[in-house]
N, CA, C and O atoms as a printed pandas DataFrame, in Angstrom:
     atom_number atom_name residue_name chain_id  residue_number  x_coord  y_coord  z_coord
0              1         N          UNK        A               1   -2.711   -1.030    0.681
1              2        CA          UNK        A               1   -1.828   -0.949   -0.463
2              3         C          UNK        A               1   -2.096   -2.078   -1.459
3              4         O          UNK        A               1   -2.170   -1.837   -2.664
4              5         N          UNK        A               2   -2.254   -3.420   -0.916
5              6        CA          UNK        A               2   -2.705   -4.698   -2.076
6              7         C          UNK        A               2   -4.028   -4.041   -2.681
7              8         O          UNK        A               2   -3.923   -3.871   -3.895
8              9         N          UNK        A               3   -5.392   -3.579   -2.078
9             10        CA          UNK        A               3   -5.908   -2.924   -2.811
10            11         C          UNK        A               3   -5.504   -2.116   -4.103
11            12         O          UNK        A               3   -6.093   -2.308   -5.167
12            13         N          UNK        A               4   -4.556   -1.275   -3.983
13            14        CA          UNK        A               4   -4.679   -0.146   -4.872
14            15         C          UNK        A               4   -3.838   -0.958   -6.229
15            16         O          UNK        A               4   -4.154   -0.957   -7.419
16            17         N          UNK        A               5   -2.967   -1.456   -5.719
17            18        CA          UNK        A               5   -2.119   -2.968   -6.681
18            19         C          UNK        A               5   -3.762   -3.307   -7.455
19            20         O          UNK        A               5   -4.289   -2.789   -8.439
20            21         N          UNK        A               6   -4.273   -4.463   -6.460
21            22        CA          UNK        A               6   -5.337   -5.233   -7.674
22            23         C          UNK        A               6   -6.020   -4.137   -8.595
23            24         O          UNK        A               6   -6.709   -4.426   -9.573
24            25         N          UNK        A               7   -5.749   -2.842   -8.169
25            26        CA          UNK        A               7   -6.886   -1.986   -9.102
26            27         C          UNK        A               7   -6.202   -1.646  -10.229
27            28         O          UNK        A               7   -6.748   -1.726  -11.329
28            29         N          UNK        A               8   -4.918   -1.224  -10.082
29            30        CA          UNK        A               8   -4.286   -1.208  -11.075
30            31         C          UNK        A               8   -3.887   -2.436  -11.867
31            32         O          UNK        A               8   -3.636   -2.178  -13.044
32            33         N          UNK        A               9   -3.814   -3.188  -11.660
33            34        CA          UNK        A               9   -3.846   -4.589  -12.503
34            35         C          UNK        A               9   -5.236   -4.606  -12.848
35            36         O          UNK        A               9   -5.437   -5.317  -13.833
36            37         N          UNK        A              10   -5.981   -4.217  -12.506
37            38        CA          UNK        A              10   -7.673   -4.651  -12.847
38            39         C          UNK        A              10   -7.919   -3.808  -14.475
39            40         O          UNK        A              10   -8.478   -4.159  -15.514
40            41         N          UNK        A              11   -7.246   -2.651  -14.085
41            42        CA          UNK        A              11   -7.454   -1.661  -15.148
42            43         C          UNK        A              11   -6.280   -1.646  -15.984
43            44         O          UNK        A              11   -6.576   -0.957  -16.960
44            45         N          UNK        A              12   -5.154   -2.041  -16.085
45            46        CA          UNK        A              12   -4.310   -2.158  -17.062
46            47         C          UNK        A              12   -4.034   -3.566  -17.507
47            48         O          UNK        A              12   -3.600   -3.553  -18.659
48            49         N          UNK        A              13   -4.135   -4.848  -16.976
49            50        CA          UNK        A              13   -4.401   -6.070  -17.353
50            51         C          UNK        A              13   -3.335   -6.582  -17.036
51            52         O          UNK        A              13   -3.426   -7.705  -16.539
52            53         N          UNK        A              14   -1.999   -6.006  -17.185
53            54        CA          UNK        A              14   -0.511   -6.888  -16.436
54            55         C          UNK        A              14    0.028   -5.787  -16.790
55            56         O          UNK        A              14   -0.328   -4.924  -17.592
56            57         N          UNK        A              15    1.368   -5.944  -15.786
57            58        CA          UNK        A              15    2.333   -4.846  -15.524
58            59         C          UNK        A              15    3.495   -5.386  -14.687
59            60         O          UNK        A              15    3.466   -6.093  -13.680
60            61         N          UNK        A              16    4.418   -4.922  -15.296
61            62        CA          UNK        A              16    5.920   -4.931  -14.754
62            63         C          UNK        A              16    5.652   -4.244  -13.209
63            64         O          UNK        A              16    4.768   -3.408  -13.021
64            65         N          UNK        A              17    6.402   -4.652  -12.331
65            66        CA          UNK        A              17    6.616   -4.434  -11.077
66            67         C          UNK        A              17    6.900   -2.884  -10.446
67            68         O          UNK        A              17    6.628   -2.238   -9.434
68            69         N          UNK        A              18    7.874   -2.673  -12.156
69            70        CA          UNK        A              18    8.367   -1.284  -11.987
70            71         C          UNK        A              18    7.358   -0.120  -12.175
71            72         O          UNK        A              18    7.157    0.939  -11.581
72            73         N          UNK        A              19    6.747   -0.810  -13.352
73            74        CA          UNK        A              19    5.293    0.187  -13.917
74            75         C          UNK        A              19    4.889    0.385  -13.043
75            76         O          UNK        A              19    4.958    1.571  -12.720
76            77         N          UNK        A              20    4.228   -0.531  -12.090
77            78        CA          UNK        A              20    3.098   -0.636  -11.022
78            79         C          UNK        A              20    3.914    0.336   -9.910
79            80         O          UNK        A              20    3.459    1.461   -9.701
80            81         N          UNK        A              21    5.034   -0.077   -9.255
81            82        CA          UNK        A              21    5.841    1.699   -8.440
82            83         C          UNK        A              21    5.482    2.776   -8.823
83            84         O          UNK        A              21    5.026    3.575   -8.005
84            85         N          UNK        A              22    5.591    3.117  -10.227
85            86        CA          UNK        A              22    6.059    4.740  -10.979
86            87         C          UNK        A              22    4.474    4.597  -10.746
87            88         O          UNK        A              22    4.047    5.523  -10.058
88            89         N          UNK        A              23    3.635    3.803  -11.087
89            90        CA          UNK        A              23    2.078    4.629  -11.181
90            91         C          UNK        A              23    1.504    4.491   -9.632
91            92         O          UNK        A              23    0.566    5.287   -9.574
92            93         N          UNK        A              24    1.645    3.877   -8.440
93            94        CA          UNK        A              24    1.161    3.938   -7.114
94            95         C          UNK        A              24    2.510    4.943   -6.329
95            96         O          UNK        A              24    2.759    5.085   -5.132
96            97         N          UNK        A              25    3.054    5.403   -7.293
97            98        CA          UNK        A              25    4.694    6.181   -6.253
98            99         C          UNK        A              25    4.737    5.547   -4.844
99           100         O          UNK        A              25    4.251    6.037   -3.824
100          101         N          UNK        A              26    5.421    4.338   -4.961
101          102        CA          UNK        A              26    5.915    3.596   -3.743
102          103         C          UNK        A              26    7.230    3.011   -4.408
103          104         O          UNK        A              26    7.510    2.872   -5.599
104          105         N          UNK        A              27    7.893    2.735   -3.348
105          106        CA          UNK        A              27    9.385    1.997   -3.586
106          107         C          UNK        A              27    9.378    0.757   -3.983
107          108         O          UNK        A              27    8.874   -0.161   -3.335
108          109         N          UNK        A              28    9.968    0.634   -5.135
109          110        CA          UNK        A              28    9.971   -1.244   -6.051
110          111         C          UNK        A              28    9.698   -2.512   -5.079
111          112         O          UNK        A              28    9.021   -3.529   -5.227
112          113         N          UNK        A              29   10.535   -2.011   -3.989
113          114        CA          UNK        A              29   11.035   -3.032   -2.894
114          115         C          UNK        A              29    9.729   -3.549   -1.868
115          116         O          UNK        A              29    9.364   -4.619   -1.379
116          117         N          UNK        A              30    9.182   -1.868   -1.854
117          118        CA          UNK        A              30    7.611   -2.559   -1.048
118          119         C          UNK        A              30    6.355   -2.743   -2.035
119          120         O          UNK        A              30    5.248   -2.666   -1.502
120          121         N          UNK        A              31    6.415   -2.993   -3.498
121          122        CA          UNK        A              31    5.711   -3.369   -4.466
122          123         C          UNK        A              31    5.666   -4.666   -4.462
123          124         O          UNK        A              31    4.698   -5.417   -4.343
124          125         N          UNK        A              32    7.224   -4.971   -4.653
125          126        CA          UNK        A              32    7.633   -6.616   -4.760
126          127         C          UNK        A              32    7.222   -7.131   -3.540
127          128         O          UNK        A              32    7.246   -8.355   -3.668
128          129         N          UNK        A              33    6.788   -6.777   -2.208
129          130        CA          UNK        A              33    6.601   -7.564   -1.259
130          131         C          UNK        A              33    5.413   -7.703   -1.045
131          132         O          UNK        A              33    5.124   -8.774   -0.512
132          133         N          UNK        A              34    4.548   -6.983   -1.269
133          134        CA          UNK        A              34    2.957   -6.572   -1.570
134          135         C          UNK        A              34    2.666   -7.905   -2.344
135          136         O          UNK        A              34    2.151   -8.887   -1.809
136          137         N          UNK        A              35    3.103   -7.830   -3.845
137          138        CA          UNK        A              35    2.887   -8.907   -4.821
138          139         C          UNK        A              35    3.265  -10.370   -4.228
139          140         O          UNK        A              35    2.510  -11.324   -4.414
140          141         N          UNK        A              36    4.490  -10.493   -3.496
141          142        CA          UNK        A              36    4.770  -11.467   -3.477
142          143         C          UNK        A              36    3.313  -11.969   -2.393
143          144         O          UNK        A              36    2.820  -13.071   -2.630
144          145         N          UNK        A              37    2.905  -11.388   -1.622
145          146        CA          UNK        A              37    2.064  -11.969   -0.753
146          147         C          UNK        A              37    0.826  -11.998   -1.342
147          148         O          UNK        A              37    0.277  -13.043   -0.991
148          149         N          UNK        A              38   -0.082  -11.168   -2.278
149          150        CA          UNK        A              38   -0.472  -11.153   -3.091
150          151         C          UNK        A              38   -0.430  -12.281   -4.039
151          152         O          UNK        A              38   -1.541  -12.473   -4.535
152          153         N          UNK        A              39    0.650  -13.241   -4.534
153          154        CA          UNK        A              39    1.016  -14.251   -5.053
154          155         C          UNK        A              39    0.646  -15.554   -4.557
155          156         O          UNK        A              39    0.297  -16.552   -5.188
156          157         N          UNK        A              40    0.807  -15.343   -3.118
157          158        CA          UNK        A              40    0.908  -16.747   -1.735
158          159         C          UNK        A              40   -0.738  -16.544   -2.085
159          160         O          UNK        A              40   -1.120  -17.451   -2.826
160          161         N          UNK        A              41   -1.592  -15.772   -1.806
161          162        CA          UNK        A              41   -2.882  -15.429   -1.350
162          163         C          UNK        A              41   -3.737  -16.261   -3.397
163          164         O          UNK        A              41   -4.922  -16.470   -3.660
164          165         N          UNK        A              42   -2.892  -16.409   -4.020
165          166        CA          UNK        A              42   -3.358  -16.287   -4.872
166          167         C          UNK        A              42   -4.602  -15.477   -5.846
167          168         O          UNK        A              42   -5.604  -15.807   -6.480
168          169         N          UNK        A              43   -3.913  -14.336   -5.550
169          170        CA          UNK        A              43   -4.919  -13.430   -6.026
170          171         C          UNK        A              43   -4.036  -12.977   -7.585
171          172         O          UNK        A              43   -4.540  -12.851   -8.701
172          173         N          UNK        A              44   -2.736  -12.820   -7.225
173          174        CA          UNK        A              44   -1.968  -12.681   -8.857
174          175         C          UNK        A              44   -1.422  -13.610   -9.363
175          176         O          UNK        A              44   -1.127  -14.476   -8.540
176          177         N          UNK        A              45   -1.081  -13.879  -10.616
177          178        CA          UNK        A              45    0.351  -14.735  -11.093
178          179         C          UNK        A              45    1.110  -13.868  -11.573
179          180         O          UNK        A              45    0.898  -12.961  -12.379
180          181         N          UNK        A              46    2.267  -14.284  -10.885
181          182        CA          UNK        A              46    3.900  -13.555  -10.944
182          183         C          UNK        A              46    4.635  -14.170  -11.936
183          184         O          UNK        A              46    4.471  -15.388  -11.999
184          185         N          UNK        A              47    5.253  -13.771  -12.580
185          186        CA          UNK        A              47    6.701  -14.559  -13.542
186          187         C          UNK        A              47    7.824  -13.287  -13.860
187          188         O          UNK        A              47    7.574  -12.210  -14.401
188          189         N          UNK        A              48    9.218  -13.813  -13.309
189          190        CA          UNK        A              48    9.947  -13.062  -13.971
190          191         C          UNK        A              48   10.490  -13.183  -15.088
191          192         O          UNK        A              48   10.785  -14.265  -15.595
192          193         N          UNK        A              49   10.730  -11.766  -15.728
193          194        CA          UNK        A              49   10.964  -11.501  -17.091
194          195         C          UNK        A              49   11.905  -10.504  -17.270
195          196         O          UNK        A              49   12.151   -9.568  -16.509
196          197         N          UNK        A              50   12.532  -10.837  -18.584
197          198        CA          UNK        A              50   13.568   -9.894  -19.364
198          199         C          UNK        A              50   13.601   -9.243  -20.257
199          200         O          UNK        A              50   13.815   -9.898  -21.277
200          201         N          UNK        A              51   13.489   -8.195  -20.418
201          202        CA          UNK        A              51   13.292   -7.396  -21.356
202          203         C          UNK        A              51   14.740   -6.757  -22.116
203          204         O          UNK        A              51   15.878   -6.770  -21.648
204          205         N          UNK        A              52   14.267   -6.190  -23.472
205          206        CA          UNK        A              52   15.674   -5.485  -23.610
206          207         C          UNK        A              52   15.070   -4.287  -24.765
207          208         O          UNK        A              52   14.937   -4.369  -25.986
208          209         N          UNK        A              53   14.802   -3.251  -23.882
209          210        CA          UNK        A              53   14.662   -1.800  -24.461
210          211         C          UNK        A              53   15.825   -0.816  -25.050
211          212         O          UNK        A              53   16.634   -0.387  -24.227
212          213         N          UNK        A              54   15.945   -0.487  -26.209
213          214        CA          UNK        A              54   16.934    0.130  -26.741
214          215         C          UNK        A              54   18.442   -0.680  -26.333
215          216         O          UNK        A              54   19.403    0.070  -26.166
216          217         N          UNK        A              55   18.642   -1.982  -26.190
217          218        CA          UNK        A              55   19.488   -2.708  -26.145
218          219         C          UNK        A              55   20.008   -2.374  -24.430
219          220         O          UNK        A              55   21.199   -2.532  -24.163
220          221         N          UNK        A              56   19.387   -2.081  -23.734
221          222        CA          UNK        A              56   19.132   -2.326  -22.102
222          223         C          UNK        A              56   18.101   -3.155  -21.557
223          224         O          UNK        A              56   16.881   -3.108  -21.397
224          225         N          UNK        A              57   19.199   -4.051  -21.299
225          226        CA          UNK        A              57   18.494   -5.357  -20.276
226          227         C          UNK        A              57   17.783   -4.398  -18.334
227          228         O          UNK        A              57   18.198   -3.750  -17.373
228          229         N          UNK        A              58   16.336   -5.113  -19.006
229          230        CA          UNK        A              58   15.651   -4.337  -17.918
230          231         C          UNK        A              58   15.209   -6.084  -17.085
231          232         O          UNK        A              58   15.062   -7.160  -17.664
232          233         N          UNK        A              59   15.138   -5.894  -16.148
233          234        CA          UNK        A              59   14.882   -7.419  -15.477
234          235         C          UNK        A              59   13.535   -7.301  -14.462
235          236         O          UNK        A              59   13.872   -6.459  -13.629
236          237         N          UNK        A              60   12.583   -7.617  -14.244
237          238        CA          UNK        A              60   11.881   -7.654  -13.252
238          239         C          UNK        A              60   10.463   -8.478  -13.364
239          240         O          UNK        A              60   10.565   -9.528  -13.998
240          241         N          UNK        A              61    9.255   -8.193  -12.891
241          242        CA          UNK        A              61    8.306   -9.162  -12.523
242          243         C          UNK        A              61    7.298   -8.724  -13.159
243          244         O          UNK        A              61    7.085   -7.517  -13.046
244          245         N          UNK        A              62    6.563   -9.366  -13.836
245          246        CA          UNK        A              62    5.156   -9.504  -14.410
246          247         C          UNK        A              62    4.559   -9.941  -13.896
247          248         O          UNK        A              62    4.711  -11.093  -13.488
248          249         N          UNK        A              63    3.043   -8.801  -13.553
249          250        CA          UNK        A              63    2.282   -9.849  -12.926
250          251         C          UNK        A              63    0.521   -9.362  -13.552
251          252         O          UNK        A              63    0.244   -8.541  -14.427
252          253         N          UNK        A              64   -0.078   -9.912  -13.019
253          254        CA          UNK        A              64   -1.412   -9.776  -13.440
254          255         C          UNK        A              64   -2.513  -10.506  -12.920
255          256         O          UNK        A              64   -2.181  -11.355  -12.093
256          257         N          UNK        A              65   -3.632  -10.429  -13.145
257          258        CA          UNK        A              65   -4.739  -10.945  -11.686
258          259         C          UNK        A              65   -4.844  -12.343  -11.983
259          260         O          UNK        A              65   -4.796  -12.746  -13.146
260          261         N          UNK        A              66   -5.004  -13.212  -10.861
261          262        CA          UNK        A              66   -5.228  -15.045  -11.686
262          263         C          UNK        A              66   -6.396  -15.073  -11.670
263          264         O          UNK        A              66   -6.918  -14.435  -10.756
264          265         N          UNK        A              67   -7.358  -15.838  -12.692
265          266        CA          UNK        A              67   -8.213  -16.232  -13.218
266          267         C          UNK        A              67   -8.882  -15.323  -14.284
267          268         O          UNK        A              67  -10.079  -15.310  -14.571
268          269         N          UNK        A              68   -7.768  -14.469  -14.886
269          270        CA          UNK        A              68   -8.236  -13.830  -15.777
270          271         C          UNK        A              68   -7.965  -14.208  -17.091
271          272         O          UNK        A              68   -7.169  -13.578  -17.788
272          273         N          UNK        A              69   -8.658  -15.332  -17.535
273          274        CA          UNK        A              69   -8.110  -15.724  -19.291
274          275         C          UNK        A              69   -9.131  -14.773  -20.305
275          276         O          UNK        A              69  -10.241  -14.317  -20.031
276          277         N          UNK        A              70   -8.460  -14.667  -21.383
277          278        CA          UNK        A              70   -9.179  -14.022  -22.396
278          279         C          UNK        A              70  -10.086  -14.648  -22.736
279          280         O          UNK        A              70  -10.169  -15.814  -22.349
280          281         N          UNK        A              71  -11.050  -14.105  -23.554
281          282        CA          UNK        A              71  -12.238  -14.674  -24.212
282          283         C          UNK        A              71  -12.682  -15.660  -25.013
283          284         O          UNK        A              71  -12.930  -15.019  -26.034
284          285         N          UNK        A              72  -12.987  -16.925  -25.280
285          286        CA          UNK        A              72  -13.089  -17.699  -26.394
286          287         C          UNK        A              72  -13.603  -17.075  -27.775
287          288         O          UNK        A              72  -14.645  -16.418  -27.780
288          289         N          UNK        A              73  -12.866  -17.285  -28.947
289          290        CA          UNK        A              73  -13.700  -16.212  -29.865
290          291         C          UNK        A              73  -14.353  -17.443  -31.127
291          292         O          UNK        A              73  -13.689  -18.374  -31.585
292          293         N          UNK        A              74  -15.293  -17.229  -31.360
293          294        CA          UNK        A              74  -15.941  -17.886  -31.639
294          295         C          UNK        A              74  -16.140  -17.865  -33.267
295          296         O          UNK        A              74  -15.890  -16.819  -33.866
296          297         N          UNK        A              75  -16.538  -18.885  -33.893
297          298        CA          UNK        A              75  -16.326  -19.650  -35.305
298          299         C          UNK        A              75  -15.197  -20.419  -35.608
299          300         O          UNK        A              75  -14.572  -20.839  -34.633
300          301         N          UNK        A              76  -14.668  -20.786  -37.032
301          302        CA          UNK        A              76  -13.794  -21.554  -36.943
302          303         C          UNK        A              76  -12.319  -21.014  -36.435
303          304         O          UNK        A              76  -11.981  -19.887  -36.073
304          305         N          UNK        A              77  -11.436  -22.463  -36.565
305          306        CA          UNK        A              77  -10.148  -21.535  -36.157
306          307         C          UNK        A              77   -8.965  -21.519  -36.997
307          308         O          UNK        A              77   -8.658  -22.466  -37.720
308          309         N          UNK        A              78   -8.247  -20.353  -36.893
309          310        CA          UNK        A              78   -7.325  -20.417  -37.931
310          311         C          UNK        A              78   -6.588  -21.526  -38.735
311          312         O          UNK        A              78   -6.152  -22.340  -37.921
312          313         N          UNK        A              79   -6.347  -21.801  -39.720
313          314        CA          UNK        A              79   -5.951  -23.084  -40.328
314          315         C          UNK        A              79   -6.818  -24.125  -40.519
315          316         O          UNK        A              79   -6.244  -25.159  -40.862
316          317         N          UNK        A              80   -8.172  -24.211  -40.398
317          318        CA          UNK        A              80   -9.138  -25.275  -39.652
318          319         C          UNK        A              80   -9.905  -24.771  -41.446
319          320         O          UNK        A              80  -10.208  -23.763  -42.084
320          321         N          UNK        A              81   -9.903  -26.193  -41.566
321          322        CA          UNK        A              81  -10.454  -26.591  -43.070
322          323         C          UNK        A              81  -11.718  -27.534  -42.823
323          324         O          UNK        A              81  -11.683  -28.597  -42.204
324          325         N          UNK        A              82  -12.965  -26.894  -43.482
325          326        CA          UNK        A              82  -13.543  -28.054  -43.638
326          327         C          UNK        A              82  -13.964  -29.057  -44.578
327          328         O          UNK        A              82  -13.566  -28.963  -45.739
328          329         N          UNK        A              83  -14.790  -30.098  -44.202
329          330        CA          UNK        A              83  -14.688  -31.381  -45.001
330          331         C          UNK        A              83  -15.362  -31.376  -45.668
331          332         O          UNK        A              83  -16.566  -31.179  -45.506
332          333         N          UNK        A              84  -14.531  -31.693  -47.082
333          334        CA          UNK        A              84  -15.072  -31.402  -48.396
334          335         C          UNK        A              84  -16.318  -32.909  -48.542
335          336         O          UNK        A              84  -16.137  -34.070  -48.175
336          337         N          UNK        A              85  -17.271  -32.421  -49.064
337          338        CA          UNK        A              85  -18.348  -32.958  -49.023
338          339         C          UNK        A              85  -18.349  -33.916  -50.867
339          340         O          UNK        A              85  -17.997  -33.250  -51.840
340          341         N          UNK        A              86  -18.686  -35.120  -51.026
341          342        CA          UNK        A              86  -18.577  -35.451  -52.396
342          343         C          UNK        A              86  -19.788  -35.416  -53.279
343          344         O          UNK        A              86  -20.828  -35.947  -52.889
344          345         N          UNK        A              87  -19.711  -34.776  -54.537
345          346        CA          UNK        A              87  -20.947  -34.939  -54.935
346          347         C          UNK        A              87  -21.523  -35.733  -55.304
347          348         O          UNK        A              87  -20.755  -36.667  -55.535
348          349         N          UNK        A              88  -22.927  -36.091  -55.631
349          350        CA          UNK        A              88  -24.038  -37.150  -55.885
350          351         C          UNK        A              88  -24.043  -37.264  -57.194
351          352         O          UNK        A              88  -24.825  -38.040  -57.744
């Protein structure tokens, strides 16, 4: 079952606890326990979170694979001025 978890995190990039149930159809309760060990093992990072959809507070866990940072993107960076050069 942690298998089929990392695959779906592999291929959707992070996901609510609940998402990850409705798309492996297993019970929240043995998702959250999967992850949590999954967590110890450090294979995910977990954080809980709050959401509020159509003004319903939805509460549960985000998680997603650890050591997955995005890409450095390369040239300058936003706001980043360079130095004006004086003429001769």
């Amino acid at each position: 079952m942690q298998a089929s978890i990392l695959q779906f995190l592999k291929t959707s990039g992070e996901g609510l606890d609940i998402d990850i149930a409705k798309a492996l159809r297993m019970p929240v309760k043995e998702v959250k326990s999967h992850v949590s060990r999954l967590s110890s093992e450090g294979e995910v990072i977990c954080c809980d979170v709050t959401r509020y959809v159509d003004g319903k507070k939805i509460e549960g866990v985000s998680c997603r694979l650890s050591g997955n940072l995005p890409s450095f993107s390369r040239g300058p960076k936003p706001g980043a001025k360079r130095a004006a050069t004086k003429p001769k």
